[in-house]
C-alpha positions in Angstrom: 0.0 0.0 0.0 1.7 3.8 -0.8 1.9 5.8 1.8 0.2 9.6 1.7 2.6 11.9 1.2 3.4 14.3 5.0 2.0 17.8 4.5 4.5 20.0 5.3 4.1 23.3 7.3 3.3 26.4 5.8 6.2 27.9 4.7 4.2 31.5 4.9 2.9 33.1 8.0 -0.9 34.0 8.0 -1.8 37.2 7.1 -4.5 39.3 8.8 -5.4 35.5 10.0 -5.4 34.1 7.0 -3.7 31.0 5.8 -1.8 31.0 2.4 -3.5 28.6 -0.4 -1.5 25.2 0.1 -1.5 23.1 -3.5 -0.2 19.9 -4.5 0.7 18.8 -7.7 -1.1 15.8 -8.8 0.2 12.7 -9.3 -0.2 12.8 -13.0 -0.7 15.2 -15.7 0.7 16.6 -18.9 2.4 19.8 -17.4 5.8 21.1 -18.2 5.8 23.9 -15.3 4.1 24.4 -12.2 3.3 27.8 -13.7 1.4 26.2 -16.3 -0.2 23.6 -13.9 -1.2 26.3 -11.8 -2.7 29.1 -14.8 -4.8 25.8 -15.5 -6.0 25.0 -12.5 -6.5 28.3 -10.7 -8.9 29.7 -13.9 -6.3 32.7 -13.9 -5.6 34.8 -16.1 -2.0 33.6 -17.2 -0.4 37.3 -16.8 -1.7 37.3 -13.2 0.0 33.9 -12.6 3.1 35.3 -14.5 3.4 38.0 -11.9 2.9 36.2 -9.2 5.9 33.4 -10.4 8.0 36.8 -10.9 7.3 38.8 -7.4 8.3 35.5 -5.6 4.7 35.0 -4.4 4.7 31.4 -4.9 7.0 29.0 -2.7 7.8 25.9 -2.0 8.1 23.6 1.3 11.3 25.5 1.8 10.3 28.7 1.9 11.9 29.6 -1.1 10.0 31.3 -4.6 9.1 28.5 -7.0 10.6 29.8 -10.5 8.7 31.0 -13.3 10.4 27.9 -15.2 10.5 25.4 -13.0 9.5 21.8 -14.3 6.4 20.3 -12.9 6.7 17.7 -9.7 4.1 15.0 -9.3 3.4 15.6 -5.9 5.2 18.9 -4.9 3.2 21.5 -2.6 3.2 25.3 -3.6 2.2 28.1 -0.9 1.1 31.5 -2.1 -1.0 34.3 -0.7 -4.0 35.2 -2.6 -4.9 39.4 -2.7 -7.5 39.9 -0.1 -10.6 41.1 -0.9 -12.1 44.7 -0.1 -14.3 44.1 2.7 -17.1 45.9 4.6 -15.8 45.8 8.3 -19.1 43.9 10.6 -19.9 46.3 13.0 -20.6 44.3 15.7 -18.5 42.4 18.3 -17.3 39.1 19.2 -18.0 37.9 22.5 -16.0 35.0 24.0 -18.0 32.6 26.3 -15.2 30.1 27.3 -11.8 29.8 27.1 -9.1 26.9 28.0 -6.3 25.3 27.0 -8.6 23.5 24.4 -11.4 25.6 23.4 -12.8 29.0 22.3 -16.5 29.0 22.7 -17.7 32.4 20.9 -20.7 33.9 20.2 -21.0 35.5 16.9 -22.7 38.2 15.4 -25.4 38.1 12.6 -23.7 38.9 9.1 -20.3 37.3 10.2 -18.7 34.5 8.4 -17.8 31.6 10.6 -14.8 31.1 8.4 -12.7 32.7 5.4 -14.8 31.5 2.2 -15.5 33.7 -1.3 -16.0 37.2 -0.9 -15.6 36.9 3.1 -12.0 36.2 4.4 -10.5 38.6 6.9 -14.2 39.8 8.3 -14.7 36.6 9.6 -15.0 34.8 13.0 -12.0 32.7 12.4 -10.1 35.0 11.1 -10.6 37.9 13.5 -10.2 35.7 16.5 -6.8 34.3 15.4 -5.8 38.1 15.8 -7.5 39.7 18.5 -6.7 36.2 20.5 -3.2 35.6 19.1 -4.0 31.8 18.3 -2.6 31.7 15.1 -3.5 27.6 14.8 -7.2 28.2 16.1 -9.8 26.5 14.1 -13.5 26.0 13.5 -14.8 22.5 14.7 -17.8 23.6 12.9 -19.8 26.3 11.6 -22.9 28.7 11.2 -24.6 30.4 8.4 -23.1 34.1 8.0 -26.7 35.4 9.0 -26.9 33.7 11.8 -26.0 34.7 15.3 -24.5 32.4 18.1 -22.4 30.0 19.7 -19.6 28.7 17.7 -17.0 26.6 19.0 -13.0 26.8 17.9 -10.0 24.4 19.0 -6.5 25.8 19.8 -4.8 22.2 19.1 -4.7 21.7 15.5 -4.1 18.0 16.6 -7.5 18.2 18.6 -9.6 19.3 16.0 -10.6 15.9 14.6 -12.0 15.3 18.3 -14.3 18.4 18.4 -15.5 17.9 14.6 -16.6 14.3 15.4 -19.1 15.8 18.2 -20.8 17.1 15.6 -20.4 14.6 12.8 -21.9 11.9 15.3 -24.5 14.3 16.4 -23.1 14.4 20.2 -24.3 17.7 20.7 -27.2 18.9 21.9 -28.0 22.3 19.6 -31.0 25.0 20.7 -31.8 27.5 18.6 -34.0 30.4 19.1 -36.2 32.2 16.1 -38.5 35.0 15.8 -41.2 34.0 12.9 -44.6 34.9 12.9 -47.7 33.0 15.2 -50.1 31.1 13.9 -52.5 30.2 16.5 -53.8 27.1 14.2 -50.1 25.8 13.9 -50.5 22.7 16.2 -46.8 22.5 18.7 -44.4 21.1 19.6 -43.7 19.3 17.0 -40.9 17.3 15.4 -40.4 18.3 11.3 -38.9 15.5 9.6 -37.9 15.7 5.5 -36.0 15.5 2.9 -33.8 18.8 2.3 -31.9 18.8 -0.9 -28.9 22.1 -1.5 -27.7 21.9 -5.1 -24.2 23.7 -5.6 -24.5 27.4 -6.8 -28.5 27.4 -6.6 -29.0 29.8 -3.1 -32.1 28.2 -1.3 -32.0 24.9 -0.4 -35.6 22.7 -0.7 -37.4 19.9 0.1 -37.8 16.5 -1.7 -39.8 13.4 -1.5 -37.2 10.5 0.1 -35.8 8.9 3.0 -34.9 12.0 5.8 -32.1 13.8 6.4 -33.2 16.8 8.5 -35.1 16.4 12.1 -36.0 19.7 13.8 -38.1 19.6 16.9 -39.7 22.9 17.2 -41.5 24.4 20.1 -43.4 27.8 20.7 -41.7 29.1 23.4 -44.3 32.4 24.0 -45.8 34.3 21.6 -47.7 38.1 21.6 -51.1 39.2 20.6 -49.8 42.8 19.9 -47.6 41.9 16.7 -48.6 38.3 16.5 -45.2 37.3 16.9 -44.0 33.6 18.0 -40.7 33.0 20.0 -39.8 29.8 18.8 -37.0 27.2 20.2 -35.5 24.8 17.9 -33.8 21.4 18.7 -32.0 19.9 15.6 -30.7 17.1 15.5 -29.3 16.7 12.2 -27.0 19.6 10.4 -28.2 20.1 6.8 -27.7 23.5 5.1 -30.2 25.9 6.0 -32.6 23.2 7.8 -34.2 25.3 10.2 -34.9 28.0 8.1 -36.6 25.8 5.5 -38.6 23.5 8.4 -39.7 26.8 9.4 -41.0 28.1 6.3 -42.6 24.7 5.6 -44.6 25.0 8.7 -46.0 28.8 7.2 -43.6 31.0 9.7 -40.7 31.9 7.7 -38.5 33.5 9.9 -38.3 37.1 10.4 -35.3 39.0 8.2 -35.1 35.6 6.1 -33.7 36.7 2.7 -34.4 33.4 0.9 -37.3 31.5 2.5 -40.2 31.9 1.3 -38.6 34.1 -1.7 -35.3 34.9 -2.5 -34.6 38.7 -2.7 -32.4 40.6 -4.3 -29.3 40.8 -3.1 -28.4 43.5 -0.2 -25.6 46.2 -0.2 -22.7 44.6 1.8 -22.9 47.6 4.3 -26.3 47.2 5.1 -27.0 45.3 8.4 -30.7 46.3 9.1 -33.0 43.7 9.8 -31.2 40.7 10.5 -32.0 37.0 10.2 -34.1 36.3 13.6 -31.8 33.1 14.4 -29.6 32.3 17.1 -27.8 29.4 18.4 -28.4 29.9 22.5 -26.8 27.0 23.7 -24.6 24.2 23.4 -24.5 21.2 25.3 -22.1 18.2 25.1 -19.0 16.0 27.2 -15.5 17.4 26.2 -13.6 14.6 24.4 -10.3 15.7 25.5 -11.5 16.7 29.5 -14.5 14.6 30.1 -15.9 18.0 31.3 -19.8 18.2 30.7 -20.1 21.6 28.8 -23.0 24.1 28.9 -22.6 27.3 27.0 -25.3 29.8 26.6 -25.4 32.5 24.4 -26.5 36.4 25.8 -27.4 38.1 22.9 -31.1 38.8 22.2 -32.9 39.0 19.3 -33.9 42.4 18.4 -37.2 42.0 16.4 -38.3 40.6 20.3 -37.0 42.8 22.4 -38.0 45.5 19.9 -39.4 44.9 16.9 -39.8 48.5 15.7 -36.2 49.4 16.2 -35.6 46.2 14.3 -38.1 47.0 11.5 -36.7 50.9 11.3 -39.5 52.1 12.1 
């Protein structure tokens, strides 16, 4: 049997906590130059590339720039930086809920990114944490929608991270959610939603299909008002898939409030705008530490605002 091939360290430090791209060179291919390899498989722009060969952007295990003619290694890894987007700072705060040796519990606000992904990199949870923390190796065991507030859990140990991510992957932990969406007085709950939810690559909502299950919510009315006929609603998942409560919701005919895709998708919304956000937060997370054995139960204190004050939320 071959033995995989070590990953070496990054050669390149992180910048504004962001990891360089790491690339290996398949196994086979064609290619005369790792330039040529990497114009094909980056979809750049072969100047760009060209530049990038010629600024000693792009470098090998040893820290040292790959050059512009250098013959194409089955197997090599290449480091580079890509430029960093212009981003729209998130107004809104971070607040850390635990801290050890193993774990940063934080609790993030609506329209942050858990992690660096597209058009969002360095106004990101991981990202900003790795700075304001200096825990450079800090990563996300796993993650919440960018519109979506809460409790998101990081590990310091790189070497500890497969621990934390198999919580989730084996559904270990116990996830509440809280959701603002309109009451309907003829909706019979609690209930438990149990479908189908299908999220094709590219298309933005996700929907549900005939087939076996893959997506369990139990869903709960938690108090509700006469005034504005709004529901407080708690949530208990106990699957992951992409957008599940938000479509479970909407299936039951109270889309939550601020939702920009269930039941229509809008148009999209200027990138400084944060008015109205999605009413959906992850209060609390419950589970047993793999590393410690220490039972765990974090809270989230944030509120959500189209609760505590719906017309400051609406603008009016």
């Amino acid at each position: 049997m071959t033995r995989s091939r070590r990953v070496p360290p990054a050669p390149l430090p992180q910048r504004e906590g962001v990891d360089p791209v790491r690339v290996r060179l398949p196994g086979d291919g064609a290619w005369a130059t790792v330039r040529e390899h990497l114009t094909q498989r980056l979809s750049a722009d072969a100047a760009v590339i060209a530049e990038m060969f010629e600024q000693g952007r792009i470098v090998a295990a040893d820290g040292r720039p790959v050059a512009p003619d250098a013959p194409y290694v089955p197997g090599m890894f290449v480091w580079f930086h890509r430029d960093l987007p212009t981003e729209v700072p998130v107004p809104f705060a971070i607040e850390i809920v635990h801290r050890d040796d193993h774990l940063v519990v934080a609790d993030k606000p609506h329209f942050l990114a858990t992690v660096p992904r597209g058009s969002h990199v360095t106004e990101t949870a991981l990202a900003r944490l790795r700075r304001d923390l200096g825990l450079p190796a800090l990563g996300a065991a796993h993650r919440l929608d960018r519109l979506t507030a809460g409790l998101v859990l990081f590990t310091v140990r790189p070497e500890e991270r497969g621990a934390y991510q198999s919580l989730f992957a084996d559904r270990r932990v116990r996830k509440e959610y809280e959701a603002i969406a309109p009451h309907d007085p003829g909706l019979a709950l609690p209930r438990t939603v149990r479908s189908r939810i299908v999220k094709e690559r590219g298309v933005l909502a996700a929907y549900e299909t005939d087939g076996e299950p893959n997506a369990v919510t139990r869903v709960e009315l938690a108090e509700h008002r006469r005034a504005d006929g709004l529901g407080r609603y708690r949530l208990t998942p106990t699957t992951g898939q992409t957008h599940q409560l938000r479509v479970h919701m909407n299936a039951l005919g109270v889309p939550l409030l601020g939702d920009p895709l269930y039941p229509v998708v809008t148009g999209p919304v200027p990138p400084d705008d944060f008015r109205r956000p999605l009413q959906l937060l992850a209060r609390t997370l419950e589970f047993t530490d793999p590393i410690t054995r220490t039972e765990h139960r974090f809270r989230s204190t944030r509120t959500l605002d189209a609760w505590s004050s719906y017309p400051r939320w609406a603008g009016q």
